[in-house]
Each structure stands twice: as structure tokens, then as C-alpha cells.
C-alpha positions in Angstrom: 106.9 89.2 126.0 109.1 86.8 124.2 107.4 84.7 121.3 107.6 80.7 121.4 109.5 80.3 117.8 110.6 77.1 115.9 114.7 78.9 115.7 114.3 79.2 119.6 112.9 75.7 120.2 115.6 74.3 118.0 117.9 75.6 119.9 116.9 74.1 123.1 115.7 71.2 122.2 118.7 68.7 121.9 117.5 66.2 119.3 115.1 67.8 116.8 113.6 66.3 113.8 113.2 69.5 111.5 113.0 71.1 108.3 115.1 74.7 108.2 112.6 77.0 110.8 109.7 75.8 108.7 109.1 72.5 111.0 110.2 71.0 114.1 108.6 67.8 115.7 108.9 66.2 119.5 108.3 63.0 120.1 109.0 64.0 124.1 106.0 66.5 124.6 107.8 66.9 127.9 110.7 69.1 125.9 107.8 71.4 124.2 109.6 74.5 125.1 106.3 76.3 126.5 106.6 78.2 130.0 104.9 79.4 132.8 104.7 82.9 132.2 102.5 84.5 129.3 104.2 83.5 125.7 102.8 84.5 122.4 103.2 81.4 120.2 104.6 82.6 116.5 103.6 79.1 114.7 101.5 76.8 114.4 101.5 74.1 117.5 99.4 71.2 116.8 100.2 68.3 120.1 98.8 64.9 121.4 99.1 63.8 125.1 99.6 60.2 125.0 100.1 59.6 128.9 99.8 61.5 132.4 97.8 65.4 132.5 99.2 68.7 132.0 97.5 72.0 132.2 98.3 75.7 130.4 96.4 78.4 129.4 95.4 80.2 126.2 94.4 83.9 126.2 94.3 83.7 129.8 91.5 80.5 129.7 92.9 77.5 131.5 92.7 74.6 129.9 93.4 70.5 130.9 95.1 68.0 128.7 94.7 64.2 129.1 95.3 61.1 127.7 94.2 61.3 123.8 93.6 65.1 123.9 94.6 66.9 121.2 95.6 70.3 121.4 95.8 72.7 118.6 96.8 76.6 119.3 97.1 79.0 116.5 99.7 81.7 115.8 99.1 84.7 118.2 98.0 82.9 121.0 99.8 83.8 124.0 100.0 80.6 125.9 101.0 80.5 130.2 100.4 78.4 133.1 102.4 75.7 131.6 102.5 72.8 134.2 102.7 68.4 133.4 102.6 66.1 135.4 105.3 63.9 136.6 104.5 61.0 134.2 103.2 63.6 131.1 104.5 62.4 127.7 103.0 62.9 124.4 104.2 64.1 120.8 104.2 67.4 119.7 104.6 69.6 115.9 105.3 73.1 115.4 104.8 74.9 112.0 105.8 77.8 110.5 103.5 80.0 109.0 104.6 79.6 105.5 105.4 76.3 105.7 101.4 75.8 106.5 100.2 78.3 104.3 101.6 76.0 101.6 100.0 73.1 102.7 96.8 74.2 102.8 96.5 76.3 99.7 95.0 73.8 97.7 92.8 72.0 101.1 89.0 72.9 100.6 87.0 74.0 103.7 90.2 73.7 106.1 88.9 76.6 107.4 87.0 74.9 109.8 90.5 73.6 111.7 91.8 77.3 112.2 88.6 78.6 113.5 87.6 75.6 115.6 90.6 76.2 117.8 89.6 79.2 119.2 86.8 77.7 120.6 88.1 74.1 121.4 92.0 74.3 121.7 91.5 71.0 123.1 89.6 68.2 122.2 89.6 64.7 122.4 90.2 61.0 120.0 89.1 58.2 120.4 91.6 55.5 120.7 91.7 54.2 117.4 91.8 58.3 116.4 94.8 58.5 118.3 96.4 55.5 116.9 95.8 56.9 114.0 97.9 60.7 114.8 100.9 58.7 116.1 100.8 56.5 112.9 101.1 60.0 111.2 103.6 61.6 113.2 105.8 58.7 113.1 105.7 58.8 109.3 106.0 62.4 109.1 109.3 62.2 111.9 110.7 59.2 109.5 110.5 61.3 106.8 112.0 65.0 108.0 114.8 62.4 109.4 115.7 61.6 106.0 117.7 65.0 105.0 119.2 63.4 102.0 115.4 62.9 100.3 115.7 64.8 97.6 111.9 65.8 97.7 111.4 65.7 101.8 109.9 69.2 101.9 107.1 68.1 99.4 106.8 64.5 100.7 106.4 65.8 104.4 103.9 68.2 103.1 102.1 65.7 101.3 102.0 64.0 104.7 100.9 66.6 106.7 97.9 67.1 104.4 96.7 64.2 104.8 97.1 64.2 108.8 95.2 67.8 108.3 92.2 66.0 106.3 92.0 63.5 109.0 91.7 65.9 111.8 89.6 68.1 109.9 87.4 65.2 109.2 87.2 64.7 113.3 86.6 68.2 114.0 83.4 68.3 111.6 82.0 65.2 113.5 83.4 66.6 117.0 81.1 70.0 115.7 78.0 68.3 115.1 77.7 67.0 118.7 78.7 70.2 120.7 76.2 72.5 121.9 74.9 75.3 119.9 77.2 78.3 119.6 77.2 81.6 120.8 76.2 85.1 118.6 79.6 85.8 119.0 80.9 82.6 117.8 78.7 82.4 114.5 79.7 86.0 113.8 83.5 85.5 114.0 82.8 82.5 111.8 80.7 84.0 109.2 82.9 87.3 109.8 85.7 84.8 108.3 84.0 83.1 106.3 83.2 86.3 104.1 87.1 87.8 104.2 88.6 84.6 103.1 86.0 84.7 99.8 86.5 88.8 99.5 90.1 89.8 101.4 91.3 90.1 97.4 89.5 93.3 96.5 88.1 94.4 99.9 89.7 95.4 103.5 87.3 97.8 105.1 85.5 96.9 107.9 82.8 99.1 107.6 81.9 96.8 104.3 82.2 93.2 106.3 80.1 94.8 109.1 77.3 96.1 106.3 77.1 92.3 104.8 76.9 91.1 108.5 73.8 93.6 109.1 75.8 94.7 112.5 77.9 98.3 113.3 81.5 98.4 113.1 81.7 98.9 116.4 80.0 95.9 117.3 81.7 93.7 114.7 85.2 94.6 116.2 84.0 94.3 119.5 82.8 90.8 118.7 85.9 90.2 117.0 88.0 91.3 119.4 86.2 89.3 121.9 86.3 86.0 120.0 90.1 85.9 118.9 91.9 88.0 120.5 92.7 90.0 117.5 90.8 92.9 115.7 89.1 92.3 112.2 92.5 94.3 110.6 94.5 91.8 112.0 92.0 89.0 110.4 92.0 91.1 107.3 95.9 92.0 107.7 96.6 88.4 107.9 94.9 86.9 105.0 96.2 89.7 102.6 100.1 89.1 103.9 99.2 85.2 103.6 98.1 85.2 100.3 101.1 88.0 99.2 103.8 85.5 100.7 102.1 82.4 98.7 101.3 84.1 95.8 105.9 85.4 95.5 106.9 81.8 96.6 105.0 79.8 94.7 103.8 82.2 91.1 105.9 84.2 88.5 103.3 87.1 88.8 105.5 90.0 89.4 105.3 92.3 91.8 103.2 94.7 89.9 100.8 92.1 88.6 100.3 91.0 92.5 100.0 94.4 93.6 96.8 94.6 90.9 95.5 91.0 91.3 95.0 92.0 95.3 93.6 95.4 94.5 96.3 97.6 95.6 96.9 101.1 94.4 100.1 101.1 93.1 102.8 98.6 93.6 105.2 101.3 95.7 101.5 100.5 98.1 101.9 96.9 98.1 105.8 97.3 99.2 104.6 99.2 102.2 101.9 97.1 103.1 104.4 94.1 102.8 107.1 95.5 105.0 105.1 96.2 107.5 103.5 93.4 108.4 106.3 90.6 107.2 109.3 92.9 108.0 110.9 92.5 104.5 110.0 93.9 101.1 108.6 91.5 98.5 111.6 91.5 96.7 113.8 90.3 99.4 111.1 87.7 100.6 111.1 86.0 97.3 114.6 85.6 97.3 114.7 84.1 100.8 
């Protein structure tokens, strides 16, 4: 299965607006470069239709896009089905997973954003809500534009936290009118909820399914069911977030990281690293 990846839509795509392979924007959502046969997206994708319909699937769920929809899918998802319709257009953003990560360090309760698209990868604004996105985007595009800024990463960051308040601020309020969720819906969440407040120090299951009064079994069942993904992977993919924040953006060394997350030994942490970013620490903090 190939992955949908900012390097690869750059590459396609003949007039980008983009920062390195951290960020890429389209203001044709007809050149998205998604596809009909199951694709595992590798970043962020975050979209608005502005015109026409288009349909896709996520996980193997079909899903409808029209006028004002918003659709937000997170890393992992393997999207398929990709079809528009003849007079589709909209404006699409792809993010890298650092490049978010960075954005949302310091973002309180933005939580609610990256689990509310597994059950709602498509919801939609009103008008004036929509207005609003494009007003965004159109900033945001201005700004990646200008590659001699000499501070457009952090300005376009700054930007994108503030579109990510606003839509955060409409999924709370989109929330409180749906219908009451599943078991399985308020266990993923409170399953989350708990390893983003403990990932630091603990990465057993057996312990999240104790504070969740449930077996392991049934907690990775659940899990599994939910997202798509295992609690490790959840666990997994907080503990190599927080590592590649933590050597971009801190002088902690190596060692001190290694014992601020609770790893044996730093020769541990290196491991751990490599295998789920592909690099050692050391090499990732000089890229």
C-alpha cells in the first residue's frame, strides 16, 4: 500500500504553496492527490468543499462531502473510494506530523480535534463558519507564499493555531448536539485521555485497562475497534511525539530525555526511537 505523503504530493501537484515536507496547501481540492484504491494517509489532511459533492472512504466507511463540509482525517487512516463530482472544488491542507506536533504543544484540550475525527471525519459550517476557514486559508497560503519572510515557519504556525482554536471551538458546539456516544467511543476517549496525562512514566496496557476497570483484552479490542490502531500504537505514538518535540525544540540531552520519559537506559531510548521514527535521536536532531 503506498502512503499519501506531502514529498509525493509536491511532486504532482504543479503549483504548491509549501513549507520544506512540513506543509503543502491546495487551493484546487480537485488536485488533492487522494485515489481510488486503499491509501494510508502519512499526515495530517484537514479540507473544505466549497462547491459540487465528492465521496471517499475512511477505514473502509464511506463517507459524503458537500458544500461547507469539512473533512478532517488523521495520520494512519487509509483513505479509498475517491470519487468528485464534475463541478467539485474546495481547498485543501496537508501537515506533517512534526510540523503539527509543534503547533499544538502549547494548545490546551486540542485533544478533542484528533479524537473527534474518528468519529466525524466530516462535518459541517455554517456559512459564516466557512467564510471564516477560507479567510484563514487564504492568509495562511499568503503567507507560506512569501519564502523570503524571515520568520514564515513561525508566522504560519501562529496562523494555523488560531485556525485550529476556531475549529476546535466548532467541534465542542458540533459535540454538544450529537447524540450520545457509544461504550466504545467514551472508552477510546477516556482510554486517551489517561495516556496523554501518564504516557511519560507509564506504557503498559495492563495498567490503562486497570484505571479503566475493563480486561486487556477488552480494552484493545475496543481500541482496535475504534481507531484502527492498537493501544501500543496510541501509546507508541505519543511517546515518539513527545521524543521528537522534546530534541527539536529543548537542550535536554539525550540522557536527560531518556530519564524524563522513564526509560531504562539511554542505549533503550535509541532503540525505541529508531524503531518507530527510522532514525536515531542523534541524527533526528540534526535534521
Amino acid at each position: 500500500m503506498t502512503d499519501i505523503t506531502i514529498p509525493h504530493a509536491k511532486s504532482i501537484y504543479k503549483c504548491p504553496s509549501f513549507i520544506n515536507d512540513d506543509l503543502v496547501l491546495f487551493d484546487r481540492f480537485e488536485d488533492v492527490p487522494l485515489a481510488t484504491e486503499p491509501r494510508r494517509m502519512s499526515c495530517l489532511f484537514v479540507a473544505l468543499c466549497l462547491e459540487g459533492s465528492a465521496q471517499y472512504s475512511v477505514n473502509t466507511k464511506e463517507y459524503r462531502v458537500h458544500s461547507n463540509d469539512l473533512i478532517i482525517i488523521n495520520d494512519s487512516h487509509v483513505i479509498g473510494d475517491y470519487m468528485l463530482s464534475p463541478d467539485c472544488h474546495g481547498v485543501a491542507i496537508m501537515c506533517s506530523n512534526d510540523f503539527y506536533a509543534e503547533i499544538i504543544k502549547e494548545v490546551h484540550d486540542i485533544s478533542s480535534l484528533f479524537l473527534f475525527a474518528y468519529s466525524f471525519p466530516v462535518f459541517k459550517l455554517s456559512e459564516e463558519k466557512a467564510k471564516t476557514f477560507m479567510d484563514y486559508f487564504n492568509l495562511i497560503k499568503g503567507k507560506v507564499d512569501e519564502s523570503n519572510h524571515l520568520f514564515r515557519s513561525q508566522l504560519v504556525m501562529s496562523l494555523l493555531k488560531a485556525m485550529i482554536y476556531d475549529i476546535g471551538n466548532e467541534i465542542y458546539h458540533f459535540q454538544t448536539n450529537t447524540p450520545k456516544r457509544t461504550r466504545a467511543d467514551a472508552i477510546f476517549n477516556d482510554f486517551i485521555i489517561l495516556v496523554k496525562e501518564n504516557f511519560r512514566k507509564e506504557r503498559r496496557v495492563s495498567w490503562y485497562a486497570k484505571q479503566l476497570c475493563i480486561t486487556p483484552k477488552y480494552l484493545s479490542e475496543t481500541i482496535k475497534f475504534v481507531s484502527k490502531q492498537s493501544p501500543n500504537e496510541w501509546i507508541d505514538h505519543y511517546v515518539s511525539m513527545e521524543m521528537r518535540v522534546l530534541l527539536k525544540n529543548s537542550t535536554l540531552s539525550i540522557k536527560e530525555i531518556a530519564q524524563q520519559l522513564h526509560f531504562p537506559n539511554q542505549s533503550f531510548l535509541g532503540k525505541y526511537f529508531k524503531e518507530h521514527v527510522g532514525m536515531s535521536p542523534s541524527q533526528y536532531r540534526k535534521s
